[in-house]
Predicted model as a PDB file, atoms N, CA, C, CB and O in Angstrom, pLDDT in the B-factor column:
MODEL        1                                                                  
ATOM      1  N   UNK A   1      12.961  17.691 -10.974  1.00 64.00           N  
ATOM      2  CA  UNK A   1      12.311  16.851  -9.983  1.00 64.00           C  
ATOM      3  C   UNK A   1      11.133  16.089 -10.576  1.00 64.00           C  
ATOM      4  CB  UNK A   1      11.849  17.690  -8.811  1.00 64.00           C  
ATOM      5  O   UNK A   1      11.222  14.864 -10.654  1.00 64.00           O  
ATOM      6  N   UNK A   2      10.130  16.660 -10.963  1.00 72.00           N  
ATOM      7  CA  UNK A   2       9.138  16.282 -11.919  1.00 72.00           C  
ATOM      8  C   UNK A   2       9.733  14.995 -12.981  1.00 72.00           C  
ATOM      9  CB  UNK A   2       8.736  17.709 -12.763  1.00 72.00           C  
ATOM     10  O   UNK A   2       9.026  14.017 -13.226  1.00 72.00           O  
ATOM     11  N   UNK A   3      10.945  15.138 -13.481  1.00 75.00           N  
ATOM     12  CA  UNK A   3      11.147  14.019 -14.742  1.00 75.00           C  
ATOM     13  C   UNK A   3      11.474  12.994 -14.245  1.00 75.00           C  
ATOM     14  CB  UNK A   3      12.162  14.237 -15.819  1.00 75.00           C  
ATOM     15  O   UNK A   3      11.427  11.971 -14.928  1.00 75.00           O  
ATOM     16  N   UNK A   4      12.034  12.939 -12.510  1.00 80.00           N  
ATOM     17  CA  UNK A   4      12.016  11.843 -11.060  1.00 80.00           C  
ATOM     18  C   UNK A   4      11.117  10.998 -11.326  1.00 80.00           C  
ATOM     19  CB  UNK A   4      11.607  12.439  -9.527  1.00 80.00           C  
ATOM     20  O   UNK A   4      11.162   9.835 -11.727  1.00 80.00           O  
ATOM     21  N   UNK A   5       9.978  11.958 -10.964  1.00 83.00           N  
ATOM     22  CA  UNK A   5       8.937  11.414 -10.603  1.00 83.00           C  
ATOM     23  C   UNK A   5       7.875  10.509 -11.732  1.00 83.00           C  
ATOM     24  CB  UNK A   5       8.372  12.502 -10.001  1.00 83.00           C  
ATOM     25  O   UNK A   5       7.327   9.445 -11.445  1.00 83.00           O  
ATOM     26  N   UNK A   6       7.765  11.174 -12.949  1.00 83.00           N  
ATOM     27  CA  UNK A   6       7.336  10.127 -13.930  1.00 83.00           C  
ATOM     28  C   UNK A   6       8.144   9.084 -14.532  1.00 83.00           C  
ATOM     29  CB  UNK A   6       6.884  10.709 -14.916  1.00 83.00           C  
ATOM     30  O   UNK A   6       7.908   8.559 -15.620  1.00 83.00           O  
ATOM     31  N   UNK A   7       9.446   8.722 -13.494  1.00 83.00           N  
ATOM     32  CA  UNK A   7      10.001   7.225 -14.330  1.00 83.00           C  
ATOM     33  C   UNK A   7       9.987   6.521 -12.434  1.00 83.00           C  
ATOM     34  CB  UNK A   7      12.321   7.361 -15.590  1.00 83.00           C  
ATOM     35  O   UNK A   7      10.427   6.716 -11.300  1.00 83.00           O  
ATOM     36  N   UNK A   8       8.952   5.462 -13.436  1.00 81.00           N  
ATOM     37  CA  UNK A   8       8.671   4.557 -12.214  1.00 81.00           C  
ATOM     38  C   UNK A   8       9.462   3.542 -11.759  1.00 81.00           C  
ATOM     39  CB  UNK A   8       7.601   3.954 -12.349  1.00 81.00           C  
ATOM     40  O   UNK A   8       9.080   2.610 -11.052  1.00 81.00           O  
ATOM     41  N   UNK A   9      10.572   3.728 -12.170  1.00 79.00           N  
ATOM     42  CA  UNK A   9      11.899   3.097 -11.176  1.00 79.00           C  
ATOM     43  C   UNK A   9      12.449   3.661 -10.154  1.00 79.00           C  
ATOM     44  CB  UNK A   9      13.057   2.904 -11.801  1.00 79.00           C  
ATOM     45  O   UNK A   9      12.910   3.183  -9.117  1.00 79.00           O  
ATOM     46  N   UNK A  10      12.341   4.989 -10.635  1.00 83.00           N  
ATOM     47  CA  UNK A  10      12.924   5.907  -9.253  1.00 83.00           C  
ATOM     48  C   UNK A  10      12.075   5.779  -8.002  1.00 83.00           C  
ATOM     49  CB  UNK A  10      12.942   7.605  -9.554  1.00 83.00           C  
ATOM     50  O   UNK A  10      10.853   5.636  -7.957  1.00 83.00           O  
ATOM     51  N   UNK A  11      12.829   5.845  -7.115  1.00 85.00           N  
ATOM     52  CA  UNK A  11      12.105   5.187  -5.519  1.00 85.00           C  
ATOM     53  C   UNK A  11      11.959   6.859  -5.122  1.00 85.00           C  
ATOM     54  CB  UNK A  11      13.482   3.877  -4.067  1.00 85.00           C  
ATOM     55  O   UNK A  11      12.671   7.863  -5.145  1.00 85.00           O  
ATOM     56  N   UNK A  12      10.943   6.582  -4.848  1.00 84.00           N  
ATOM     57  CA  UNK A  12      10.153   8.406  -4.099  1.00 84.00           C  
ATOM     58  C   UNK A  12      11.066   9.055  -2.583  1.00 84.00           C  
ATOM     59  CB  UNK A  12       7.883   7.996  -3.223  1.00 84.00           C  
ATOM     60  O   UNK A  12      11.019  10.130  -1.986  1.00 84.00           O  
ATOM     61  N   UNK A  13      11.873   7.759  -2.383  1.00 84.00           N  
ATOM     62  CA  UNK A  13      12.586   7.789  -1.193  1.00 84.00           C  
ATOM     63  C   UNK A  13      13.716   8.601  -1.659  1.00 84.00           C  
ATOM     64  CB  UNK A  13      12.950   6.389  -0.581  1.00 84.00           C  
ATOM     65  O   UNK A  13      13.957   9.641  -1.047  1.00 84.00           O  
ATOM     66  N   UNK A  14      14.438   8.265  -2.656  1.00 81.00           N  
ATOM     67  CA  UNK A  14      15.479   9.201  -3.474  1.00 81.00           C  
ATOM     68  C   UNK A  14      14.912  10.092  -3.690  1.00 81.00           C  
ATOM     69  CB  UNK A  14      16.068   8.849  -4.672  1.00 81.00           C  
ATOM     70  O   UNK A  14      15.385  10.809  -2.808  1.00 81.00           O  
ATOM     71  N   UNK A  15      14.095  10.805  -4.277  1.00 82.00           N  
ATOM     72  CA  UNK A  15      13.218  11.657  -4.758  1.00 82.00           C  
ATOM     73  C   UNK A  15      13.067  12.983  -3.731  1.00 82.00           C  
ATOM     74  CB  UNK A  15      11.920  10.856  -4.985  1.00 82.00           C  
ATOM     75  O   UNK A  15      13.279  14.192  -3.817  1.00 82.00           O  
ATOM     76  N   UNK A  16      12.559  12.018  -2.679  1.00 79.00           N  
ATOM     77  CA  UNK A  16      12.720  13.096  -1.219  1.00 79.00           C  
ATOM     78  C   UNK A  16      13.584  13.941  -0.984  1.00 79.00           C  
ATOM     79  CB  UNK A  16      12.914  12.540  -0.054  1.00 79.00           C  
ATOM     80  O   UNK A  16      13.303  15.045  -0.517  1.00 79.00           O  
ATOM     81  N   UNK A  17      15.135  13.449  -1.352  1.00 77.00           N  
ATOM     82  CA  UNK A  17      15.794  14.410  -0.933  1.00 77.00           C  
ATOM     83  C   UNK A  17      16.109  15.697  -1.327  1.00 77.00           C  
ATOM     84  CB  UNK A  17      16.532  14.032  -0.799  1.00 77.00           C  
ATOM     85  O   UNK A  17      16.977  16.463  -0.908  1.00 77.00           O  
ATOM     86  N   UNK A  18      15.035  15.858  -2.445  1.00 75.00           N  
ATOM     87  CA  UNK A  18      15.500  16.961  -3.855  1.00 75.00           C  
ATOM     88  C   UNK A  18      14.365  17.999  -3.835  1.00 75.00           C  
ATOM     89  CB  UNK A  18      15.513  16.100  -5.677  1.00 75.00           C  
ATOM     90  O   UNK A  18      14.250  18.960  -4.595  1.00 75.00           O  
ATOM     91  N   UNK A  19      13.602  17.661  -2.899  1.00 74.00           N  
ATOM     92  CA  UNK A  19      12.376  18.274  -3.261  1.00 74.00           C  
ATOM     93  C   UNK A  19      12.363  20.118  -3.203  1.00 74.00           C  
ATOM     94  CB  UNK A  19      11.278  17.581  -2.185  1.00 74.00           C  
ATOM     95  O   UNK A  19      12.759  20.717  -2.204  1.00 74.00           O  
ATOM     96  N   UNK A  20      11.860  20.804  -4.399  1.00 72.00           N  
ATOM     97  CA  UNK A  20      12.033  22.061  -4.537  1.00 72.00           C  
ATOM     98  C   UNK A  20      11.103  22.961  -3.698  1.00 72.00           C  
ATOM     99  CB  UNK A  20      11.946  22.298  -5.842  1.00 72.00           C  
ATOM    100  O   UNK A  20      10.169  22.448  -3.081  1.00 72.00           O  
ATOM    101  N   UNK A  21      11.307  24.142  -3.662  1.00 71.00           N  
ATOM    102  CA  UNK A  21      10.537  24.513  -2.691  1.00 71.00           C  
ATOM    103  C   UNK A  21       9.673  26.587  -3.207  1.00 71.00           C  
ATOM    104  CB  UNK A  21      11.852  24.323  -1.117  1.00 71.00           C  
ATOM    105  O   UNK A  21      10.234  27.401  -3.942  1.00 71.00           O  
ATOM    106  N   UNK A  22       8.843  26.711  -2.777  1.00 68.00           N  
ATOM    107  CA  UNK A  22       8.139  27.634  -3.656  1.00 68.00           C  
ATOM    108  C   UNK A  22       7.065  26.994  -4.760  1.00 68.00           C  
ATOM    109  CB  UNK A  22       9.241  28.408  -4.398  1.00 68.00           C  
ATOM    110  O   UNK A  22       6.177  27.783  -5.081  1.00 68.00           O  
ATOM    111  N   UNK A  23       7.039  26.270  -5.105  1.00 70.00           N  
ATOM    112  CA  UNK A  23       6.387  26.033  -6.222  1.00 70.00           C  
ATOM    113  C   UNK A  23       4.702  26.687  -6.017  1.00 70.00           C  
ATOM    114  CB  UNK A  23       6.530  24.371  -6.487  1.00 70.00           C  
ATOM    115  O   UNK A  23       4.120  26.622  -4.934  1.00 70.00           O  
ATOM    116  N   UNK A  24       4.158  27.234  -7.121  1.00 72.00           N  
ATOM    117  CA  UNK A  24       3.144  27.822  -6.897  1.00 72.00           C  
ATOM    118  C   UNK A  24       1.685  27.164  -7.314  1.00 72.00           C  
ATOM    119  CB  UNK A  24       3.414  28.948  -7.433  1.00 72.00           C  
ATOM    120  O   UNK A  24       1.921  26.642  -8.404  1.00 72.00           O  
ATOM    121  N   UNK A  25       0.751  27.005  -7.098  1.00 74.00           N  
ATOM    122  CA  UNK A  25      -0.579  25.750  -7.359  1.00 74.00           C  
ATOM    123  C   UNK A  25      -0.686  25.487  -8.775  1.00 74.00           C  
ATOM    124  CB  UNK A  25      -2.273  26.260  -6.866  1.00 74.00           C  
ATOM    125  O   UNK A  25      -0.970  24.387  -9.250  1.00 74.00           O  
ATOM    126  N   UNK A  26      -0.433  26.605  -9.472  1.00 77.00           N  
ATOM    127  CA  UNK A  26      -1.360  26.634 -11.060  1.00 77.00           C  
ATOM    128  C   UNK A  26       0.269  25.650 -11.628  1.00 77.00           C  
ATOM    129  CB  UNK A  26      -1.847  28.998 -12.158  1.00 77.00           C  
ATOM    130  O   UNK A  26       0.259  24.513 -12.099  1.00 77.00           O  
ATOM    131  N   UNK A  27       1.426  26.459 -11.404  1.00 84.00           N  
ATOM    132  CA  UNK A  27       2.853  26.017 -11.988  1.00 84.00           C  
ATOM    133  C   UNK A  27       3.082  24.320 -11.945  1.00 84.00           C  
ATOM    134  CB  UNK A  27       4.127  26.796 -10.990  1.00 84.00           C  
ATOM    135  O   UNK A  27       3.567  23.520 -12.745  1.00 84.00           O  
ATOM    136  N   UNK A  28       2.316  24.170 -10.227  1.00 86.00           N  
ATOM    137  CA  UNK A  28       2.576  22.652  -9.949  1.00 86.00           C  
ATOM    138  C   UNK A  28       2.148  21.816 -10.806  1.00 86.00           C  
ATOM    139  CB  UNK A  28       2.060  22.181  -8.823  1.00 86.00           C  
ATOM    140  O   UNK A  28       2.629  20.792 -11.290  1.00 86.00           O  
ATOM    141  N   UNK A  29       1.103  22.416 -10.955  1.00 89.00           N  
ATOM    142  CA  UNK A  29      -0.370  21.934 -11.985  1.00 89.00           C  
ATOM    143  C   UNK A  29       0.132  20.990 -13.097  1.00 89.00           C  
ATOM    144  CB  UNK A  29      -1.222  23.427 -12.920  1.00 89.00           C  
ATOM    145  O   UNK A  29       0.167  19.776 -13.300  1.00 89.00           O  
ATOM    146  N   UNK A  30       0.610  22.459 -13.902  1.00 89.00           N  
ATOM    147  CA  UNK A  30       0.663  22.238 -14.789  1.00 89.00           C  
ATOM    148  C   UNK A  30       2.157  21.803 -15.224  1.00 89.00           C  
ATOM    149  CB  UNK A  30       0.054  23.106 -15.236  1.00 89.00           C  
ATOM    150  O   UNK A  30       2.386  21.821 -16.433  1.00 89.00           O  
ATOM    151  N   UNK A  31       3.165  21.425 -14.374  1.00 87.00           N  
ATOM    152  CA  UNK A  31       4.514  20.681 -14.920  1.00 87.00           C  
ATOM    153  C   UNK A  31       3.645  19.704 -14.214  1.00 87.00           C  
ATOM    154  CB  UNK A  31       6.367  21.066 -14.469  1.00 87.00           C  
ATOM    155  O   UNK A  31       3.812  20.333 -13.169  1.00 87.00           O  
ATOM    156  N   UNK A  32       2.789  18.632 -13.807  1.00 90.00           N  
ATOM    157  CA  UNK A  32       2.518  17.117 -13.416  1.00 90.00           C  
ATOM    158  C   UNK A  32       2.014  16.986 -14.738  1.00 90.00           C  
ATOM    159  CB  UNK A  32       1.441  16.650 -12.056  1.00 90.00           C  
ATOM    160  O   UNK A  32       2.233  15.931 -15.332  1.00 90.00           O  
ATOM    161  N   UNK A  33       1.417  17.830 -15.249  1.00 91.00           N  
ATOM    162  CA  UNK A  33       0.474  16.745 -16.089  1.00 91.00           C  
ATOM    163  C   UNK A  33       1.625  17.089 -17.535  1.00 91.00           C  
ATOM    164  CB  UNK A  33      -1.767  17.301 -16.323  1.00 91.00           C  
ATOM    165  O   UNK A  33       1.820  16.102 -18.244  1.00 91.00           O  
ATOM    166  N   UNK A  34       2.282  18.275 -17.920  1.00 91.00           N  
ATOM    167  CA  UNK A  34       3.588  18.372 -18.847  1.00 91.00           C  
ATOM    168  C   UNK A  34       3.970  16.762 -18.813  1.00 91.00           C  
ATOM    169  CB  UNK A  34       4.992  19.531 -18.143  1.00 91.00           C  
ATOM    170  O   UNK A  34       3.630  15.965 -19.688  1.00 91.00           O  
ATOM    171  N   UNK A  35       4.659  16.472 -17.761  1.00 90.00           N  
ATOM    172  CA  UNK A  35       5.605  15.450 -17.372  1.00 90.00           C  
ATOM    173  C   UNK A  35       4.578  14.221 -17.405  1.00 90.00           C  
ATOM    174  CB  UNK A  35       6.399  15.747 -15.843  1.00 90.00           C  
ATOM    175  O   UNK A  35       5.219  13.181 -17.256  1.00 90.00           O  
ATOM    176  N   UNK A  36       3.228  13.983 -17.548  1.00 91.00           N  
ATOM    177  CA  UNK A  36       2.883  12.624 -17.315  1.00 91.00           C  
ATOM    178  C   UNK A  36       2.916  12.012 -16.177  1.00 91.00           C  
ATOM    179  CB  UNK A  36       3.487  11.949 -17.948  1.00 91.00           C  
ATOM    180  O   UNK A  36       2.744  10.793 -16.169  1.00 91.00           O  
ATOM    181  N   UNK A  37       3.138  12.698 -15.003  1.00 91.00           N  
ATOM    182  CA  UNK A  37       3.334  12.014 -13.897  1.00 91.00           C  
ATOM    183  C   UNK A  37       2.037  10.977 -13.083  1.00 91.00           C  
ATOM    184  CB  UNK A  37       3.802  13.115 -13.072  1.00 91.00           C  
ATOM    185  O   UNK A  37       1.004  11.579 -12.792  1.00 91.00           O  
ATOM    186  N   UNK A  38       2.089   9.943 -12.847  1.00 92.00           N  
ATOM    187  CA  UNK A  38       1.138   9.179 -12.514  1.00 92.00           C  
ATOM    188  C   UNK A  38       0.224   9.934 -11.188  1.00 92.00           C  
ATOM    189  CB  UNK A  38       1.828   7.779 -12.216  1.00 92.00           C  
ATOM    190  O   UNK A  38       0.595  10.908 -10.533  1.00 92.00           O  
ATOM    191  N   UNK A  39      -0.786   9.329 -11.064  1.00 92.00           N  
ATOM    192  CA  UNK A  39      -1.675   9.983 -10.446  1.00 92.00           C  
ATOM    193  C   UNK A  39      -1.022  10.060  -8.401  1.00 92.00           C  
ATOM    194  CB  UNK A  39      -3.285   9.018 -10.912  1.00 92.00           C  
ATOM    195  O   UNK A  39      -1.226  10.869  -7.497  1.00 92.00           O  
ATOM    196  N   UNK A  40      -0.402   9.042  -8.476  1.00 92.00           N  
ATOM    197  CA  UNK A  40      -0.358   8.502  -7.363  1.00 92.00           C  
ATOM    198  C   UNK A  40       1.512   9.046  -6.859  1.00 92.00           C  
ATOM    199  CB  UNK A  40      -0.834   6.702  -7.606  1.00 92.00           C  
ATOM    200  O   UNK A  40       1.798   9.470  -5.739  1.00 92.00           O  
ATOM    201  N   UNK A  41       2.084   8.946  -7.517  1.00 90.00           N  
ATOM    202  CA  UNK A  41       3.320   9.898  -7.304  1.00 90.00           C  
ATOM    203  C   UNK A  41       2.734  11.424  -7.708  1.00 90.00           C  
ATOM    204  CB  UNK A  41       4.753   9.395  -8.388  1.00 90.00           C  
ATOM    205  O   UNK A  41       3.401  12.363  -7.271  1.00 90.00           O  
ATOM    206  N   UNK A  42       1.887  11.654  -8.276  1.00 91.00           N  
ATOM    207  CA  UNK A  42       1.895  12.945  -8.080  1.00 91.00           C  
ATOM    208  C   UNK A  42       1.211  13.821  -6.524  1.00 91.00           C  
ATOM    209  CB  UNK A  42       1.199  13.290  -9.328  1.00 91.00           C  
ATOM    210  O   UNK A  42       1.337  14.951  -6.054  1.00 91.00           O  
ATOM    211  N   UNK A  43       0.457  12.549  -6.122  1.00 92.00           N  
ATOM    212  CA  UNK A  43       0.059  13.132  -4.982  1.00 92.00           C  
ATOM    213  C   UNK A  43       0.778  13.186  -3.721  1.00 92.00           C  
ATOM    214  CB  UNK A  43      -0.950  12.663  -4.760  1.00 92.00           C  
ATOM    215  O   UNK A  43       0.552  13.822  -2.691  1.00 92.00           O  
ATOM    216  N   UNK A  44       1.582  12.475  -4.001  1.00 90.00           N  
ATOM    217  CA  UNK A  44       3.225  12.282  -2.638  1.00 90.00           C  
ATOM    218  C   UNK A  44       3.371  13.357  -3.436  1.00 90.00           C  
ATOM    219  CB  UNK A  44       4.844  10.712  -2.478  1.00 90.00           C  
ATOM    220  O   UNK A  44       2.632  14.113  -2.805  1.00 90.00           O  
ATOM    221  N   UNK A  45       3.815  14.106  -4.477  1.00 89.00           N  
ATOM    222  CA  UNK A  45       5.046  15.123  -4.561  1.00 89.00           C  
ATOM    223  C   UNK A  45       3.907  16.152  -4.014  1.00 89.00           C  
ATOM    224  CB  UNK A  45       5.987  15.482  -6.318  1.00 89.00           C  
ATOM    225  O   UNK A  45       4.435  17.074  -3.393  1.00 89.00           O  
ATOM    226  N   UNK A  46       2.700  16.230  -4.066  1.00 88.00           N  
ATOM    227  CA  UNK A  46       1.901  17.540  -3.789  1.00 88.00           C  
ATOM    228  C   UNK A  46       1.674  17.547  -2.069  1.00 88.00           C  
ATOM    229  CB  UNK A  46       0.259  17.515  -4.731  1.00 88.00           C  
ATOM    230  O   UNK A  46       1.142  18.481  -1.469  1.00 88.00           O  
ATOM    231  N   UNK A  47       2.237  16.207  -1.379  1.00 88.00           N  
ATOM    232  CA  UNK A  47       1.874  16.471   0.140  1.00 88.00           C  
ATOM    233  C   UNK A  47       3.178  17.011   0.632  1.00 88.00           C  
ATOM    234  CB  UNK A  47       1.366  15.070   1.051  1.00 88.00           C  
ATOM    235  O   UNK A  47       3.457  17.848   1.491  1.00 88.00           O  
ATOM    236  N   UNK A  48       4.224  15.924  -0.560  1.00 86.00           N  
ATOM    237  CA  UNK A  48       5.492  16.363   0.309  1.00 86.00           C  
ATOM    238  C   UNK A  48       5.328  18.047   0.169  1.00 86.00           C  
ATOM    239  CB  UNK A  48       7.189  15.682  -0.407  1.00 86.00           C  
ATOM    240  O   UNK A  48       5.263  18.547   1.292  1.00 86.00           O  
ATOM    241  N   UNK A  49       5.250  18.975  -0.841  1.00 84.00           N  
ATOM    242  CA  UNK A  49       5.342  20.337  -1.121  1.00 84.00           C  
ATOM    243  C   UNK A  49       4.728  21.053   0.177  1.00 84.00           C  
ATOM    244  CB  UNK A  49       4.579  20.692  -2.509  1.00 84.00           C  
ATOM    245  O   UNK A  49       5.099  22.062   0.777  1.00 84.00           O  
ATOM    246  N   UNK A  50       3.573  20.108   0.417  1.00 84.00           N  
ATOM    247  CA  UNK A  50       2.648  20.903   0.992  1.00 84.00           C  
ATOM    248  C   UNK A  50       3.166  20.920   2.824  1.00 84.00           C  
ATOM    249  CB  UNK A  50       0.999  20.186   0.576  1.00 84.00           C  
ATOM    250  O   UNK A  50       3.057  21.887   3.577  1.00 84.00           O  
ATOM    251  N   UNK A  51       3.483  20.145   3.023  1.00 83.00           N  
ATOM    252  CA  UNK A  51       3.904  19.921   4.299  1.00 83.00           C  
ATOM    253  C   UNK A  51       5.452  20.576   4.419  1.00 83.00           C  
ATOM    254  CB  UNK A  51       3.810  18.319   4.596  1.00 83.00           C  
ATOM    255  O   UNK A  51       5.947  20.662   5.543  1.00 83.00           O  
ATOM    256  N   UNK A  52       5.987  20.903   3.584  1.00 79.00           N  
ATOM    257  CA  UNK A  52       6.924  21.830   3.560  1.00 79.00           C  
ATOM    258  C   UNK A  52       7.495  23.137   3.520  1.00 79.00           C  
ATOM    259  CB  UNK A  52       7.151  21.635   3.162  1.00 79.00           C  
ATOM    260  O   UNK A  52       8.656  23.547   3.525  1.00 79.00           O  
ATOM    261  N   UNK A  53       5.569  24.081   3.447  1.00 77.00           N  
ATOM    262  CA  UNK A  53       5.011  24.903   3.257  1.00 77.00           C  
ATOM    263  C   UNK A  53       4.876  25.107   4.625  1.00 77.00           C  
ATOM    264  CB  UNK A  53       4.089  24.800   2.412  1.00 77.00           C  
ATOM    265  O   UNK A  53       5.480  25.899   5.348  1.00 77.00           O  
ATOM    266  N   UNK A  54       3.668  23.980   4.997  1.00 79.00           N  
ATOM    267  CA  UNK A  54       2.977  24.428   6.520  1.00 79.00           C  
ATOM    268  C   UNK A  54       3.748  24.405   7.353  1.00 79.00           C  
ATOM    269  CB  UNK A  54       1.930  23.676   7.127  1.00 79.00           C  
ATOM    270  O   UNK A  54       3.707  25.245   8.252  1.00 79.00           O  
ATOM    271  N   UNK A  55       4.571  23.556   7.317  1.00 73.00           N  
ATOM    272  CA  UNK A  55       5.743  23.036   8.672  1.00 73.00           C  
ATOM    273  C   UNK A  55       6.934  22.959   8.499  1.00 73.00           C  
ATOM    274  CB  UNK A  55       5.652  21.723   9.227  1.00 73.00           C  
ATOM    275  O   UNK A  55       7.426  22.139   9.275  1.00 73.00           O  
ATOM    276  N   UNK A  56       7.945  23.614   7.577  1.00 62.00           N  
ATOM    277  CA  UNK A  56       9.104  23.585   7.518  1.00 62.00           C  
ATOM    278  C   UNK A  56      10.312  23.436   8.597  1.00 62.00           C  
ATOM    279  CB  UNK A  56       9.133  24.419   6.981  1.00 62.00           C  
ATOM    280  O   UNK A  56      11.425  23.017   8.279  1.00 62.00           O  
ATOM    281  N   UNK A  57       9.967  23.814   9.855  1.00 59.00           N  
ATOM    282  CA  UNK A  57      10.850  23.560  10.635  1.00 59.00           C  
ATOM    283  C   UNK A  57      10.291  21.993  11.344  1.00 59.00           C  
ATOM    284  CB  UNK A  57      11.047  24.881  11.585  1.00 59.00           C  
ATOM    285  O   UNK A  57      11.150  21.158  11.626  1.00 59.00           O  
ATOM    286  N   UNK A  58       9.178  21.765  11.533  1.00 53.00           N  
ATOM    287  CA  UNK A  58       8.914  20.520  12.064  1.00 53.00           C  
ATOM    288  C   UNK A  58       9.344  19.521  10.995  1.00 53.00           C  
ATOM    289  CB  UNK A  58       7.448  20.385  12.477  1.00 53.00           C  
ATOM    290  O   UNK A  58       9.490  18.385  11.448  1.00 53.00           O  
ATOM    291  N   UNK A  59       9.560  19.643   9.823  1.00 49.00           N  
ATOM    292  CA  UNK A  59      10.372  18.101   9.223  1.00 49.00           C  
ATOM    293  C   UNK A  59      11.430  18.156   9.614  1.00 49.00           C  
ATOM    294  CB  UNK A  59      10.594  17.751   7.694  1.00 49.00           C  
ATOM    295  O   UNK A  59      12.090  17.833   8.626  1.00 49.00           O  
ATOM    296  N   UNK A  60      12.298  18.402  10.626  1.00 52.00           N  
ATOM    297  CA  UNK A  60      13.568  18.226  10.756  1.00 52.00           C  
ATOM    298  C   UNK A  60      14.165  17.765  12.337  1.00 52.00           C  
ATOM    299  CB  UNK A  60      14.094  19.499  10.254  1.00 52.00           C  
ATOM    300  O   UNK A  60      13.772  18.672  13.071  1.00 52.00           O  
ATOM    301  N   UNK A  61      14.537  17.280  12.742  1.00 48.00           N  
ATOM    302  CA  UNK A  61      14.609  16.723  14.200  1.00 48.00           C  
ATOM    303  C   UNK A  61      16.098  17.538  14.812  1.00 48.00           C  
ATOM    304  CB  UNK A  61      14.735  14.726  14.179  1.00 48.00           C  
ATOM    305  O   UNK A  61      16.889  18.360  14.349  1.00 48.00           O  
ATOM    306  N   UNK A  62      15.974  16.913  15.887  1.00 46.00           N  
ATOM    307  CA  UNK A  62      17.250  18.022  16.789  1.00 46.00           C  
ATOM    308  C   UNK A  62      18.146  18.311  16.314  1.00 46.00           C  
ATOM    309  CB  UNK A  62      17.949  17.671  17.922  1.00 46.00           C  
ATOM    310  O   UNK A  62      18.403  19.509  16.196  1.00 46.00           O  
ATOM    311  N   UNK A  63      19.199  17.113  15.732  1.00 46.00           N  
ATOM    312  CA  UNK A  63      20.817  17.055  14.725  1.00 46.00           C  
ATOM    313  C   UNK A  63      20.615  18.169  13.487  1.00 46.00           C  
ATOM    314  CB  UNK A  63      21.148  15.134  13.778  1.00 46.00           C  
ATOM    315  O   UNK A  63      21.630  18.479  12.863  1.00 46.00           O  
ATOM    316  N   UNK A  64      19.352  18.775  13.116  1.00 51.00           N  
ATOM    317  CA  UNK A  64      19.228  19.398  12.034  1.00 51.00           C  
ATOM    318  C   UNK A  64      18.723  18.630  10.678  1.00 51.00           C  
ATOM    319  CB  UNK A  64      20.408  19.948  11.914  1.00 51.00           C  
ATOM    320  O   UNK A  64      17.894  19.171   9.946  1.00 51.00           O  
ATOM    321  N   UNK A  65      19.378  17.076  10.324  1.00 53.00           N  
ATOM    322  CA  UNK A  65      19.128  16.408   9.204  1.00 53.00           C  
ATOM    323  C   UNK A  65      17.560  16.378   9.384  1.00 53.00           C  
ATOM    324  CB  UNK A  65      19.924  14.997   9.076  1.00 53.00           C  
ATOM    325  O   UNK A  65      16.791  16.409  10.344  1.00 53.00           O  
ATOM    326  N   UNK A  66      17.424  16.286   7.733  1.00 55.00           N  
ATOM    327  CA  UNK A  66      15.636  16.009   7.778  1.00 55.00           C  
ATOM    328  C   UNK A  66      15.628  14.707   7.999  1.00 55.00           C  
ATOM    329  CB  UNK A  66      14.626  16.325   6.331  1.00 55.00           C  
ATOM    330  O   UNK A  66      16.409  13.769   7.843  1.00 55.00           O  
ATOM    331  N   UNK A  67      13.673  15.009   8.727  1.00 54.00           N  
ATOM    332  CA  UNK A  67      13.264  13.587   8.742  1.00 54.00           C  
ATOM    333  C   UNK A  67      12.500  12.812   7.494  1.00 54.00           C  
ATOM    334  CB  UNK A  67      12.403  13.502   9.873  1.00 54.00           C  
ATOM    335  O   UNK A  67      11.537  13.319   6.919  1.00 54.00           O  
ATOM    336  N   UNK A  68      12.870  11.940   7.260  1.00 53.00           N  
ATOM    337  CA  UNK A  68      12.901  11.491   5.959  1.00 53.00           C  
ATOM    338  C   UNK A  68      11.255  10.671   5.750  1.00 53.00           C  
ATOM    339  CB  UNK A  68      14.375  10.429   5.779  1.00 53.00           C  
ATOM    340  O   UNK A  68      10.532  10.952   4.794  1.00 53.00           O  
ATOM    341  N   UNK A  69      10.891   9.717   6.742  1.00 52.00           N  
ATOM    342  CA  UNK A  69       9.973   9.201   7.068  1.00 52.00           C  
ATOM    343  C   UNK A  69       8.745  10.247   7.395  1.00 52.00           C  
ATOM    344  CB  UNK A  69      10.413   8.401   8.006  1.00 52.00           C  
ATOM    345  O   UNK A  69       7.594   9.927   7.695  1.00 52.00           O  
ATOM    346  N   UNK A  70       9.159  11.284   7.292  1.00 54.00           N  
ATOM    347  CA  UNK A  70       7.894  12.347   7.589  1.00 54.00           C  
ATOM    348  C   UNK A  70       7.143  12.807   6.095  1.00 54.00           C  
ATOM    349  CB  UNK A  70       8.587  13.933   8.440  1.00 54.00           C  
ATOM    350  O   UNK A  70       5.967  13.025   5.803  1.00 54.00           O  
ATOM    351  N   UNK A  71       8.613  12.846   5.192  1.00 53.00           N  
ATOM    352  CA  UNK A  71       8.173  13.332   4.296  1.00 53.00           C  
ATOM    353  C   UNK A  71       7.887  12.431   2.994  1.00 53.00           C  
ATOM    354  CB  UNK A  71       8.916  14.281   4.178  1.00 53.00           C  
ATOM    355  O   UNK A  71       7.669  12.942   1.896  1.00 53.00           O  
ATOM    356  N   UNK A  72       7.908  10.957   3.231  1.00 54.00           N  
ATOM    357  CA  UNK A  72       7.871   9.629   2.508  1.00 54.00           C  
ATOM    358  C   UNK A  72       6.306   9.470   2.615  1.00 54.00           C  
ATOM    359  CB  UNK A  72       8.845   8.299   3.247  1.00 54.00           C  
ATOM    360  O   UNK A  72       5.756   8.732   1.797  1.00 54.00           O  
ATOM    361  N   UNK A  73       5.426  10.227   3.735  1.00 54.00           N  
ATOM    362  CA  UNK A  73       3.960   9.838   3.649  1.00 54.00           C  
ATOM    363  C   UNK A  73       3.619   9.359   2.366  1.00 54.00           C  
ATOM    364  CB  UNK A  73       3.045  10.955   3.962  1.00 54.00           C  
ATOM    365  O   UNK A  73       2.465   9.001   2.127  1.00 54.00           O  
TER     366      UNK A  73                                                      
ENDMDL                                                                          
END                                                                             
């Protein structure tokens, strides 16, 4: 997911759909800055994580599919 995110062609919108889950603060840490990831995709991948943490059942609407626009913040 991480090697996604430091090639700046890939659209964060693709990106979304892959996103891993568990990741732990120090681990996150330290595969962003491994990978070079820009400052600014790295902070979408640290909200998307994070909001997937706090609210896992609220990203997802009635049909079950996630909501995609929730997690594109």
């Amino acid at each position: 997911m991480t090697r996604g995110l430091s090639q700046p062609h890939k659209r964060l919108r693709s990106l979304a759909d892959h996103v891993p889950h568990g990741f732990k603060k120090k681990n996150l840490f330290e595969d962003l800055i491994r990978n070079n990831i820009p400052l600014l995709r790295a902070t979408w991948f640290i909200k998307v994580i994070y909001l997937n943490q706090v609210c896992p059942t609220s990203a997802s609407i009635s049909s079950g599919s996630p909501n995609k626009s929730r997690l594109s913040l």
